[in-house]
C-alpha positions, 0 to 999 in steps of 0.5 A: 500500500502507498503510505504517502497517499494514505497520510494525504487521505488521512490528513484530507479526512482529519481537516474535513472531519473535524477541521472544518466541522463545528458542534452546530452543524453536528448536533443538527446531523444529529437531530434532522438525520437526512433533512440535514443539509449539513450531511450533503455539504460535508460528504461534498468537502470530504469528496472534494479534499479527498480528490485535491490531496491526491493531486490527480485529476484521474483519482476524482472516481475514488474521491467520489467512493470516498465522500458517498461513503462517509455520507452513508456512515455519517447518517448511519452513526446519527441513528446511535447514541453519541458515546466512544463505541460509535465515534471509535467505530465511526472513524474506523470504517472511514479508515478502512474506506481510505485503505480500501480506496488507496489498495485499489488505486495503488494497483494500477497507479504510481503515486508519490509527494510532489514538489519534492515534499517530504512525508514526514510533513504530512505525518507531522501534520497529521499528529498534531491534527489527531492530538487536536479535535479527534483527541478531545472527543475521544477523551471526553466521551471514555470519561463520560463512558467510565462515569468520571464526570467532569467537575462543575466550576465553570463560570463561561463557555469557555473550555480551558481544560481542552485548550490545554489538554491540546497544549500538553498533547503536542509538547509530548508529540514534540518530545517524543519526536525529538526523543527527549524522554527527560522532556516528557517525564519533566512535563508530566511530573510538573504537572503532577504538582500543580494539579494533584495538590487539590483535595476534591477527589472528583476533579483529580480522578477527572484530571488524572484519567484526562492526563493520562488518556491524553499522553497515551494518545500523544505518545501513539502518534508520536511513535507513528511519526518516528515509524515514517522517519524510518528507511 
């Protein structure tokens, strides 16, 4: 399989579906099903990034493979309850959809990075994507599958525990990059100091299973990184 096209799919789908959608437009998926327009529009943008990241006018039958598809799953996961199981299984049959589409693509075709990009970029790109909006929603949806609630203290809609779970997520990806194990042990036991000195049970279970669903997820794509790295 081409790994270089699959990584541009992969960053096409992560900048679609997630980039380039917002709550609004996924909770009115959510609630009108197929009266949405929003399902049309998005299947539309997946289809055209899909065809733009494979810079080739010929690929555009399998960008068309790739945004009907994604529309049937999308409207298909708006019939379940929004929880981890059906996010995780969610983007693990776009995944399986983009593999399928490269497999078949790669048997009759050539395919390589233009202009002399290097993967790695688009690797990189990739992982800070993931540490972003795809790992947010991942943590707080197995937090609210495993009942650890968030603590309510907050006084405005702003979310300064997703802002900085975000933060720590693309130090450690940078770390773990850059192999500076003493970096990333640093971070975490900084941390551990600041935020473990409360007393409210709840808020350093919340805290604890956030730092370290976040590390795990940081980590995982900084070892993907690596692995492109590698001859």
């Amino acid at each position: 399989m081409n790994i270089a096209l699959f990584m541009n799919l992969l960053l096409a789908h992560l900048v679609g579906d997630f980039v380039l959608q917002t709550g609004k437009t996924c909770t009115d998926k959510q609630e009108k099903h197929w009266r949405s327009s929003f399902h049309y529009i998005h299947a539309a943008i997946v289809l055209g990034l899909s065809w733009l990241a494979s810079l080739d006018v010929s690929f555009i039958w399998y960008a068309l493979v790739i945004g009907l598809t994604h529309f049937v799953i999308d409207m298909w996961k708006t019939y379940h309850a929004e929880n981890v199981r059906w996010f995780v299984l969610d983007q693990a049959l776009h995944l399986l959809v983009i593999v399928g589409v490269v497999y078949t693509w790669t048997l009759c075709h050539d395919w390589i990075l233009p202009l002399g990009v290097e993967l790695w970029y688009v690797a990189a790109a990739v992982a800070l994507l993931i540490c972003w909006k795809p790992a947010n929603i991942f943590i707080k949806l197995t937090l609210k599958h495993y009942s650890v609630n968030m603590p309510e203290d907050k006084e405005s809609g702003f979310n300064a525990g997703a802002l900085i779970g975000t933060i720590e997520r693309w130090l450690i990806l940078i770390f773990v990059c850059l192999q500076r194990y003493e970096a990333l042990g640093l971070l975490i036991a900084a941390k551990s100091i600041i935020r473990f000195g409360d007393k409210e049970t709840a808020k350093t279970e919340y805290v604890l299973a956030g730092t370290l669903l976040s590390i795990l997820i940081a980590v995982l794509a900084g070892m993907m990184v690596i692995g492109v790295l590698k001859p």
